[in-house]
Jmol script that loads the backbone (N, CA, C; Angstrom):
load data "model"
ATOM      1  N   UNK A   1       0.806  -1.181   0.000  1.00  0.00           N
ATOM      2  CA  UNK A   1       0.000   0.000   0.000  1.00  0.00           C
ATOM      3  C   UNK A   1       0.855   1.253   0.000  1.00  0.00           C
ATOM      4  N   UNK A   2       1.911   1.701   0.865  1.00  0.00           N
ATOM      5  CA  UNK A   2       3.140   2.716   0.563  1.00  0.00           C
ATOM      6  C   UNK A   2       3.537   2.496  -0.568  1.00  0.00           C
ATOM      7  N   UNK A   3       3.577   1.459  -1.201  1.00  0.00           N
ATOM      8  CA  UNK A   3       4.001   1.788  -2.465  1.00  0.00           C
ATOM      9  C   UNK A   3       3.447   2.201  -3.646  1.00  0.00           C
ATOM     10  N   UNK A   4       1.914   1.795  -3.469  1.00  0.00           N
ATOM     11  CA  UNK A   4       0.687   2.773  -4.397  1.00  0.00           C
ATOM     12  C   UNK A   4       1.053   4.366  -4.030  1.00  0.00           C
ATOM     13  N   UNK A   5       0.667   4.838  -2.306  1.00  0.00           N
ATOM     14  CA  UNK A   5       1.040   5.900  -2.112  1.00  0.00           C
ATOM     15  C   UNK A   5       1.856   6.693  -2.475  1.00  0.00           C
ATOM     16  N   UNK A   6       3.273   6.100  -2.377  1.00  0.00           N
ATOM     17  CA  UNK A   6       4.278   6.566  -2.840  1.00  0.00           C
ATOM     18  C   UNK A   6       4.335   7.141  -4.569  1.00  0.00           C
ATOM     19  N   UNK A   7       3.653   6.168  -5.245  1.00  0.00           N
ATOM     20  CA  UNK A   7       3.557   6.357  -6.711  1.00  0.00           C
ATOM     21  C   UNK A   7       2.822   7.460  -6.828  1.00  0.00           C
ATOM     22  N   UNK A   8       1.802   7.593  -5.973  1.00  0.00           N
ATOM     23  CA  UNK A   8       0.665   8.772  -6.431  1.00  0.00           C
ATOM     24  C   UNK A   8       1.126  10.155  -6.067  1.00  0.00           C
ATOM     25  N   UNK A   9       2.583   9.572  -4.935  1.00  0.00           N
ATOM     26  CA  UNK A   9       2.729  11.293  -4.411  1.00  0.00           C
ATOM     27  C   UNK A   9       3.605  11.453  -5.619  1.00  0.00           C
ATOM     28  N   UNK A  10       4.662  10.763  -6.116  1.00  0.00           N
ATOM     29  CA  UNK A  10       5.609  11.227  -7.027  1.00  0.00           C
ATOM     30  C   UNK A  10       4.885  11.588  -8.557  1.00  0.00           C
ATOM     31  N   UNK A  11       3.689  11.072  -8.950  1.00  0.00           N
ATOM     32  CA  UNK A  11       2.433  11.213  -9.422  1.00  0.00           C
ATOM     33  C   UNK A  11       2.060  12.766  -9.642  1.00  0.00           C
ATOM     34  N   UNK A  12       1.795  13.056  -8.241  1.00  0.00           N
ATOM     35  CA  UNK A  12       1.079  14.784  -7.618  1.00  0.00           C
ATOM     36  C   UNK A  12       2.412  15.485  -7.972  1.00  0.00           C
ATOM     37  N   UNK A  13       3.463  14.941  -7.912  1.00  0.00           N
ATOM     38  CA  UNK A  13       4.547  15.980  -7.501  1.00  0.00           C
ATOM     39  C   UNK A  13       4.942  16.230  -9.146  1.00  0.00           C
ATOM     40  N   UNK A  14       5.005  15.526  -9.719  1.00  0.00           N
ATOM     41  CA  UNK A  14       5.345  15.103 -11.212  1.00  0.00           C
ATOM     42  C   UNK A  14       3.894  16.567 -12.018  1.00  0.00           C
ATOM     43  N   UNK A  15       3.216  16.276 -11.720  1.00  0.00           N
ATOM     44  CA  UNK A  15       1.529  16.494 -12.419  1.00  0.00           C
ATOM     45  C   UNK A  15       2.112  18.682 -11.576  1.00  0.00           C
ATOM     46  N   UNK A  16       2.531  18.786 -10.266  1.00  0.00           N
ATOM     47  CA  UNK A  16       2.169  19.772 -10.233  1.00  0.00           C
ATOM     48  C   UNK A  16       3.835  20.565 -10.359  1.00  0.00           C
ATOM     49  N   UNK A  17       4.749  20.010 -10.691  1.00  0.00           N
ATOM     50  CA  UNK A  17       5.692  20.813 -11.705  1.00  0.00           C
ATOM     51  C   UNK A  17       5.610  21.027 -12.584  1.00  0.00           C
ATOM     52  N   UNK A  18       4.765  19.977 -13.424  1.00  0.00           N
ATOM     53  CA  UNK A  18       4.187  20.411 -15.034  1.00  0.00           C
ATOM     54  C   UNK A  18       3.331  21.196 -15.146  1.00  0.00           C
ATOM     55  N   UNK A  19       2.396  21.208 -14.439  1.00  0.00           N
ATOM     56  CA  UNK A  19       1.224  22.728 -14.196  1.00  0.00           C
ATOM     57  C   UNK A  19       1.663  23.970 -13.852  1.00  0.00           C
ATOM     58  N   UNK A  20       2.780  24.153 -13.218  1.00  0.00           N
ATOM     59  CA  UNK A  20       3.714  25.237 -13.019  1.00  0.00           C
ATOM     60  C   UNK A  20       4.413  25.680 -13.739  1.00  0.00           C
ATOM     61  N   UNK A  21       5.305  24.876 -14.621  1.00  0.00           N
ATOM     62  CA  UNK A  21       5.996  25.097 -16.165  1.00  0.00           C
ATOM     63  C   UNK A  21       5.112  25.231 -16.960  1.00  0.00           C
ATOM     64  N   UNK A  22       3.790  24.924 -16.998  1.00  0.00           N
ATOM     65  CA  UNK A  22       3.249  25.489 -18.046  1.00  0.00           C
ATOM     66  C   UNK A  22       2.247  26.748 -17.971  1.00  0.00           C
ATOM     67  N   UNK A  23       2.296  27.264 -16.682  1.00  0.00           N
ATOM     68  CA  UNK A  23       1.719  27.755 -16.192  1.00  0.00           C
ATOM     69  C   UNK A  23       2.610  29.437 -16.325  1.00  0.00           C
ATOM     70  N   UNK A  24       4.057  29.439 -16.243  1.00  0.00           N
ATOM     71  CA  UNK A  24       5.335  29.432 -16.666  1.00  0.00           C
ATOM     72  C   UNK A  24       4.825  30.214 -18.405  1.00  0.00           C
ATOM     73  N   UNK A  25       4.415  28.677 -19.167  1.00  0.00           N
ATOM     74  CA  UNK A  25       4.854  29.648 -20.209  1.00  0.00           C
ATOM     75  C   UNK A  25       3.749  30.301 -20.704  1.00  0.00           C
ATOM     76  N   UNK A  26       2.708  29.932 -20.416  1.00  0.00           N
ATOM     77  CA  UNK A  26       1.937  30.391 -21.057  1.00  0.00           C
ATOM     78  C   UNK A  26       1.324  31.872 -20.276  1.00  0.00           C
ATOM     79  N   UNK A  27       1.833  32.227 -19.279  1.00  0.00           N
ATOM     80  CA  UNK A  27       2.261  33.922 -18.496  1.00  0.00           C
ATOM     81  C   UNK A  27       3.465  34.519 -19.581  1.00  0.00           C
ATOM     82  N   UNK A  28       4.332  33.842 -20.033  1.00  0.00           N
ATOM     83  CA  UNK A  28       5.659  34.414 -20.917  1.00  0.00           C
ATOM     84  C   UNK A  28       4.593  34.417 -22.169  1.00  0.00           C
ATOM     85  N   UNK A  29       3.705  33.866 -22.977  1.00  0.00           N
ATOM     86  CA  UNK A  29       3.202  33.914 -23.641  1.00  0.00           C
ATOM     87  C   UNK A  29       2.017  35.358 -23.924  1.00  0.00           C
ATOM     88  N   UNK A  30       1.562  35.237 -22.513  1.00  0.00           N
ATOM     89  CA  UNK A  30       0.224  36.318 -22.570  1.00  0.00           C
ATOM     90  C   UNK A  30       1.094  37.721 -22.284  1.00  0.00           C
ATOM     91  N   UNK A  31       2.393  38.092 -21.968  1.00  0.00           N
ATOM     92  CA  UNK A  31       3.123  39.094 -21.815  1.00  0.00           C
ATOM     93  C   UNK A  31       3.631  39.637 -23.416  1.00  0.00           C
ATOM     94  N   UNK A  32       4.415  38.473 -24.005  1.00  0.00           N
ATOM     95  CA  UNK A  32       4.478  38.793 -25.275  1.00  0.00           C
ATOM     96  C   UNK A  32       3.736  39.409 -26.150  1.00  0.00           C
ATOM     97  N   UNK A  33       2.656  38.713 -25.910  1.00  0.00           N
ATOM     98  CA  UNK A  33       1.044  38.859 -27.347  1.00  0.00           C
ATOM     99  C   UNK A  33       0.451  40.483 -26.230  1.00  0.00           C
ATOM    100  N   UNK A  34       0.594  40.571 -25.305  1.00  0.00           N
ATOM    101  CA  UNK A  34       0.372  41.914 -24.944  1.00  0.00           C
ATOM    102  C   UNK A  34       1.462  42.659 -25.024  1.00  0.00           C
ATOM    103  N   UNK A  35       2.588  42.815 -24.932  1.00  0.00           N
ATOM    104  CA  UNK A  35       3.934  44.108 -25.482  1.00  0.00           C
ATOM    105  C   UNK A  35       3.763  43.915 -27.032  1.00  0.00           C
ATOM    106  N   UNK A  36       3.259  43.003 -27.521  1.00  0.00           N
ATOM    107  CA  UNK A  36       3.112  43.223 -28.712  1.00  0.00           C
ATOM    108  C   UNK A  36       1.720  43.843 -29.463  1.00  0.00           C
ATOM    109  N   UNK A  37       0.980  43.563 -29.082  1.00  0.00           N
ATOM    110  CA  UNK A  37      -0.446  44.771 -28.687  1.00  0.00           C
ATOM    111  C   UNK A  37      -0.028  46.026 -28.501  1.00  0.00           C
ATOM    112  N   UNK A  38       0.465  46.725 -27.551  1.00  0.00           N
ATOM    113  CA  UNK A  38       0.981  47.517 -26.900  1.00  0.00           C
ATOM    114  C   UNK A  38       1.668  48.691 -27.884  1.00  0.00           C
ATOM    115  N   UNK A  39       3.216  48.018 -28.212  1.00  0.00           N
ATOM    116  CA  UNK A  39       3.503  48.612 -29.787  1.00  0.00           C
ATOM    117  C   UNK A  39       2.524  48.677 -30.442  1.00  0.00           C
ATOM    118  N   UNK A  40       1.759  47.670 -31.220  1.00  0.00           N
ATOM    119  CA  UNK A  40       0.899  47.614 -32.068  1.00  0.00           C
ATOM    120  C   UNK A  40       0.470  48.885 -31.986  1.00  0.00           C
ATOM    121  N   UNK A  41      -0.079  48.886 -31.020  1.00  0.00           N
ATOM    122  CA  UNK A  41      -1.181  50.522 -30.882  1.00  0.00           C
ATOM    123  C   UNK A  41      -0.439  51.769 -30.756  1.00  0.00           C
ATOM    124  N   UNK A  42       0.933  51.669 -30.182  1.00  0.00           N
ATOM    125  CA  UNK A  42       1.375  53.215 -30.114  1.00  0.00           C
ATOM    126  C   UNK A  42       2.358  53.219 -31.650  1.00  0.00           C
ATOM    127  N   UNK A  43       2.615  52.619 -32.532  1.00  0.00           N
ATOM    128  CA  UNK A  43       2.532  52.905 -33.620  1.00  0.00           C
ATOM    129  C   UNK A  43       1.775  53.019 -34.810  1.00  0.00           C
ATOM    130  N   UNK A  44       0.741  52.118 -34.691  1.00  0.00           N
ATOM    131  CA  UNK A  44      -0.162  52.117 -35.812  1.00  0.00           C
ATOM    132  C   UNK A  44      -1.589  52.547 -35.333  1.00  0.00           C
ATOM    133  N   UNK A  45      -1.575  52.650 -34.019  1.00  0.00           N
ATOM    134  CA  UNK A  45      -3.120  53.018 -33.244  1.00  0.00           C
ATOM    135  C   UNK A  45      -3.776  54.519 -34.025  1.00  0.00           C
ATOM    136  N   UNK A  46      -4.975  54.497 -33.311  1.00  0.00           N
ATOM    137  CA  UNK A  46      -5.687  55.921 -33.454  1.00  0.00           C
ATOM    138  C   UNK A  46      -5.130  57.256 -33.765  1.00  0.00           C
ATOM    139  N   UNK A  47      -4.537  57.452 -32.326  1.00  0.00           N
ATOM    140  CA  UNK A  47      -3.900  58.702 -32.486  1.00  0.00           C
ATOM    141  C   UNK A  47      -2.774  58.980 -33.758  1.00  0.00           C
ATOM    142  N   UNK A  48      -1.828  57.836 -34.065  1.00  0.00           N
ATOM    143  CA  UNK A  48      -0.617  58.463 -35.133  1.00  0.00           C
ATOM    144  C   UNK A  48      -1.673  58.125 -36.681  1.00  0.00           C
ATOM    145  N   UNK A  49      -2.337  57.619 -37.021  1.00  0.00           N
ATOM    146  CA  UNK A  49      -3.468  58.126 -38.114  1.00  0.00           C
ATOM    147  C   UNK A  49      -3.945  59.343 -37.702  1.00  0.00           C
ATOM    148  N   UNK A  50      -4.325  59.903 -36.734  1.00  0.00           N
ATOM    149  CA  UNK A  50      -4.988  61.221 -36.963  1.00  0.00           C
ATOM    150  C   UNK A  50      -3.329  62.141 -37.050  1.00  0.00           C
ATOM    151  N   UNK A  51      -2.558  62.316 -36.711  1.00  0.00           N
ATOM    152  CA  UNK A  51      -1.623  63.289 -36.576  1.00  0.00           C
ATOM    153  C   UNK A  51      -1.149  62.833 -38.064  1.00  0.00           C
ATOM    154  N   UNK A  52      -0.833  61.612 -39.046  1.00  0.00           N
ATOM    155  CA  UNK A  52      -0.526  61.576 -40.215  1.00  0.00           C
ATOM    156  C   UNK A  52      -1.594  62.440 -41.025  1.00  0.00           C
ATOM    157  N   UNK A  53      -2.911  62.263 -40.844  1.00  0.00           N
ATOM    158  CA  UNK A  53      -4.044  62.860 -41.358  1.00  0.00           C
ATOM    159  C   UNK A  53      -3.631  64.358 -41.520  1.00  0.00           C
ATOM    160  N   UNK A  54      -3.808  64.722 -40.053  1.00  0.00           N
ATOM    161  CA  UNK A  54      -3.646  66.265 -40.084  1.00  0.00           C
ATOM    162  C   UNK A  54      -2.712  66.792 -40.929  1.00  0.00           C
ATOM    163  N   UNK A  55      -1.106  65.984 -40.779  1.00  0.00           N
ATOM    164  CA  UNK A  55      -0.345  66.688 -41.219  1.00  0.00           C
ATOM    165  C   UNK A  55       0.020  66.256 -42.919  1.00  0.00           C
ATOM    166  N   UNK A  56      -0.976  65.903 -43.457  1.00  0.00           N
ATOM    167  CA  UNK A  56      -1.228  65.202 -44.830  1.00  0.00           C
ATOM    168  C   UNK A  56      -2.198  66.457 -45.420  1.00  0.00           C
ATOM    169  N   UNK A  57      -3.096  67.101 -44.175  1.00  0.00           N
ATOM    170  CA  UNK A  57      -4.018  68.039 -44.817  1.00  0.00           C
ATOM    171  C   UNK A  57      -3.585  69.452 -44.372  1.00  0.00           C
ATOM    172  N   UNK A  58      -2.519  69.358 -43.724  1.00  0.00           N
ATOM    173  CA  UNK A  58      -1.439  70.678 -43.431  1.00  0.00           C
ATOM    174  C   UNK A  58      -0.359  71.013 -44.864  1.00  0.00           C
ATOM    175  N   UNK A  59      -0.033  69.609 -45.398  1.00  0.00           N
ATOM    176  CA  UNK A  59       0.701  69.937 -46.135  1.00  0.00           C
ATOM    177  C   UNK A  59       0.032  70.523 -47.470  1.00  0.00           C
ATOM    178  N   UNK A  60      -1.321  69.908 -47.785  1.00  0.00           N
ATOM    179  CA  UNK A  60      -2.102  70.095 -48.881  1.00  0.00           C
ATOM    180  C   UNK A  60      -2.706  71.520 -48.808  1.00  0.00           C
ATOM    181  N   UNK A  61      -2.901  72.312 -47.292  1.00  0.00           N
ATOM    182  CA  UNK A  61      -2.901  73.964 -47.359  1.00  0.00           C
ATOM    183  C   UNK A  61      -1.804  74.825 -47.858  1.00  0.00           C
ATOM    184  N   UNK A  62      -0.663  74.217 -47.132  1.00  0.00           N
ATOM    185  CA  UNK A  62       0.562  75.149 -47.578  1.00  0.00           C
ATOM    186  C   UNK A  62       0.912  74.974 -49.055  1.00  0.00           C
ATOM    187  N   UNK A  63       0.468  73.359 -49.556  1.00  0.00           N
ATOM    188  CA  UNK A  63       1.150  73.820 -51.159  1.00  0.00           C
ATOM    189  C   UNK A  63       0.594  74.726 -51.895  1.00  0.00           C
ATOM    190  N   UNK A  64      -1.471  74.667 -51.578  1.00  0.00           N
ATOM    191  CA  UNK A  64      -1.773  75.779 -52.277  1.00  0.00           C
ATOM    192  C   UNK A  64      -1.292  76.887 -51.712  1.00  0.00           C
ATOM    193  N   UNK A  65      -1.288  77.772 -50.677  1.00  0.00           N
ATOM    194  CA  UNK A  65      -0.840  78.600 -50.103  1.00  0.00           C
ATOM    195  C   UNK A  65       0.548  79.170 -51.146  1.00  0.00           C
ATOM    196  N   UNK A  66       1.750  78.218 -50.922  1.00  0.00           N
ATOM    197  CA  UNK A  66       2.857  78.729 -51.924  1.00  0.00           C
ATOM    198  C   UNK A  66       2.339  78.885 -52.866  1.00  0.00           C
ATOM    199  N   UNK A  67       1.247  78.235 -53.878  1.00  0.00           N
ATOM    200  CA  UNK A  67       0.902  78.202 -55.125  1.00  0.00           C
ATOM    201  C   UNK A  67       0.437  79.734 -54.992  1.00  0.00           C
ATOM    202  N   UNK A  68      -0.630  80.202 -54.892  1.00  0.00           N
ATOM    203  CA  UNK A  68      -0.794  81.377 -54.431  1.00  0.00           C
ATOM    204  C   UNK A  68      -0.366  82.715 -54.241  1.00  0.00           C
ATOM    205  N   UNK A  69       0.742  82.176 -53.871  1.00  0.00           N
ATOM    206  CA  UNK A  69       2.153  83.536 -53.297  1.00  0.00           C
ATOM    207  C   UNK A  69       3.014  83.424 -54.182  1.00  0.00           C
ATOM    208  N   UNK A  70       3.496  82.737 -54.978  1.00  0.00           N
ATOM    209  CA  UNK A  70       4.285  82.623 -56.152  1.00  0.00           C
ATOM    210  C   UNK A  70       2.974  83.251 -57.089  1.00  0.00           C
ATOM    211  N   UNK A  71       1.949  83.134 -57.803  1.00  0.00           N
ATOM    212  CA  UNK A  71       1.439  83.878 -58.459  1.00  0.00           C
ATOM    213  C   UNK A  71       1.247  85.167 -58.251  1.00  0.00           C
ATOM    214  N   UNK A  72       1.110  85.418 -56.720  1.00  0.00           N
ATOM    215  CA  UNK A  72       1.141  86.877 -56.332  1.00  0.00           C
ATOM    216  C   UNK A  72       2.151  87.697 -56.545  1.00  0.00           C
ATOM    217  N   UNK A  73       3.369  86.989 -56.501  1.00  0.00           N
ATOM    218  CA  UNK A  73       4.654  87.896 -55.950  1.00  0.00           C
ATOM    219  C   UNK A  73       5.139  87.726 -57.993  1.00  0.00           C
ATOM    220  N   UNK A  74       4.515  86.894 -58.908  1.00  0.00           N
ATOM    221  CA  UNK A  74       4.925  86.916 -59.831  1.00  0.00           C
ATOM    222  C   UNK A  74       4.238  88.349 -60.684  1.00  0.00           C
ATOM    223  N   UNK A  75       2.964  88.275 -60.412  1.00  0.00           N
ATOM    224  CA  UNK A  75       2.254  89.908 -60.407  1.00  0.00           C
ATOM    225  C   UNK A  75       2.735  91.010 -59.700  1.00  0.00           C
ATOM    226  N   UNK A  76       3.535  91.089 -58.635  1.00  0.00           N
ATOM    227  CA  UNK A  76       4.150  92.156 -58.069  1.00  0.00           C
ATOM    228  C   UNK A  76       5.608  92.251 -58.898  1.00  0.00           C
ATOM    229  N   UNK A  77       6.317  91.611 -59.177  1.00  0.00           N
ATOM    230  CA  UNK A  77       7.386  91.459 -59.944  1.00  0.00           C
ATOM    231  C   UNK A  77       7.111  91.983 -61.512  1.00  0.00           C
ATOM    232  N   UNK A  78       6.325  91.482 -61.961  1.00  0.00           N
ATOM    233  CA  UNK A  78       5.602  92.346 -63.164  1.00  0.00           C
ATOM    234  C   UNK A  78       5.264  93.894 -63.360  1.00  0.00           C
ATOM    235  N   UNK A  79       4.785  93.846 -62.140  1.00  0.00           N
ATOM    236  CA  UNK A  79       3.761  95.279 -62.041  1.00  0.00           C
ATOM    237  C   UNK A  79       5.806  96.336 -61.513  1.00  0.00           C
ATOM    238  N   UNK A  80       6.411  95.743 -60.923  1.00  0.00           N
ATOM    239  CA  UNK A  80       8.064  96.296 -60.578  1.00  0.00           C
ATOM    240  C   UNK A  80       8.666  97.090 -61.879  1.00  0.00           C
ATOM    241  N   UNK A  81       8.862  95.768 -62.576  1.00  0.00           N
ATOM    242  CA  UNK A  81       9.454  95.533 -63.763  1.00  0.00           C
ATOM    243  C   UNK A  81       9.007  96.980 -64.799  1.00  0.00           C
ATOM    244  N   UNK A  82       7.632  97.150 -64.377  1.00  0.00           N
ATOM    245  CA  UNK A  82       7.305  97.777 -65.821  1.00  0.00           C
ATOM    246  C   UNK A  82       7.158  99.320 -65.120  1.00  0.00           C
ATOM    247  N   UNK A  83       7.211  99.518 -63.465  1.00  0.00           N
ATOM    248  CA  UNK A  83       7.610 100.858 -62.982  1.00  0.00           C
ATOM    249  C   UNK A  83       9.058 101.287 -63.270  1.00  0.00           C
ATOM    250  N   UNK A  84       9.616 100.089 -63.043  1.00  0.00           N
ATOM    251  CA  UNK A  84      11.187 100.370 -63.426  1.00  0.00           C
ATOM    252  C   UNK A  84      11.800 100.763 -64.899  1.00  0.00           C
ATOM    253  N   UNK A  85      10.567 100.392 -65.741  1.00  0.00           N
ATOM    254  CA  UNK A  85      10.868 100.922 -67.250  1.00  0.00           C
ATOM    255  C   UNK A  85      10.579 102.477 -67.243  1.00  0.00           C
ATOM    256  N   UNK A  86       9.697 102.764 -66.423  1.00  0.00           N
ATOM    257  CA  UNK A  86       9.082 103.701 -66.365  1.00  0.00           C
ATOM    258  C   UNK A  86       9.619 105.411 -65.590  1.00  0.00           C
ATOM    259  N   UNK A  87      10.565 104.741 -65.039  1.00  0.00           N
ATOM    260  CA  UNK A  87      11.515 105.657 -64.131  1.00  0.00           C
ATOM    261  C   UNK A  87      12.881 106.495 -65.021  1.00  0.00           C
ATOM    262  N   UNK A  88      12.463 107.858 -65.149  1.00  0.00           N
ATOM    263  CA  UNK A  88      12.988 108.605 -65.630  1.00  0.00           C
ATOM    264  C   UNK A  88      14.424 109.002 -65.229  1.00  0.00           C
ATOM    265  N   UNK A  89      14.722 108.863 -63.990  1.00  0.00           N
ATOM    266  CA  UNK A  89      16.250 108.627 -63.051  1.00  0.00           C
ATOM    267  C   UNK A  89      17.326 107.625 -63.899  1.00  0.00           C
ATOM    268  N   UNK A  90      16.937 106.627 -64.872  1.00  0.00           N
ATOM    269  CA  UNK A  90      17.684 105.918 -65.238  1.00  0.00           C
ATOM    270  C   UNK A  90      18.667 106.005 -66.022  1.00  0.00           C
TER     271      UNK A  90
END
end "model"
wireframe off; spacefill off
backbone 0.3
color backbone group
């Protein structure tokens, strides 16, 4: 009969190191798949789409903007040009 016993404790003891090692990895497991979540979201999350957004529709003001000011300043350069023909001092 100690020797059934005996089997069942080395049995329990056997059964609850393996529940612990796996217990072990699969905590190393749920840490991973969450730091990797984690990144996930502070690079590709919500917020850096909206700040790419914005600054996608920041850039699309300022090009017209230059577009704009180069036609302007090309009409002020014109309108220069033809006072400067016009200047009797020369």
């Amino acid at each position: 009969m100690s020797d059934v016993l005996d089997e069942f404790d080395d049995e329990a003891e056997e059964s609850g190191r393996s529940a612990l090692f796996y217990l072990k990895i699969l905590s190393l497991v749920a840490l991973v798949v969450g730091f990797g979540l984690y990144i996930g979201d502070v690079l590709f999350g919500k917020s850096s789409l909206d700040v790419l957004l914005n600054l996608q529709a920041d850039k699309d003001t300022l090009t017209a903007k230059i577009k704009s000011l180069k036609d302007e300043n090309a009409v002020l350069q014109k309108e220069y040009f033809e006072l400067r023909q016009l200047d009797p001092d020369r």
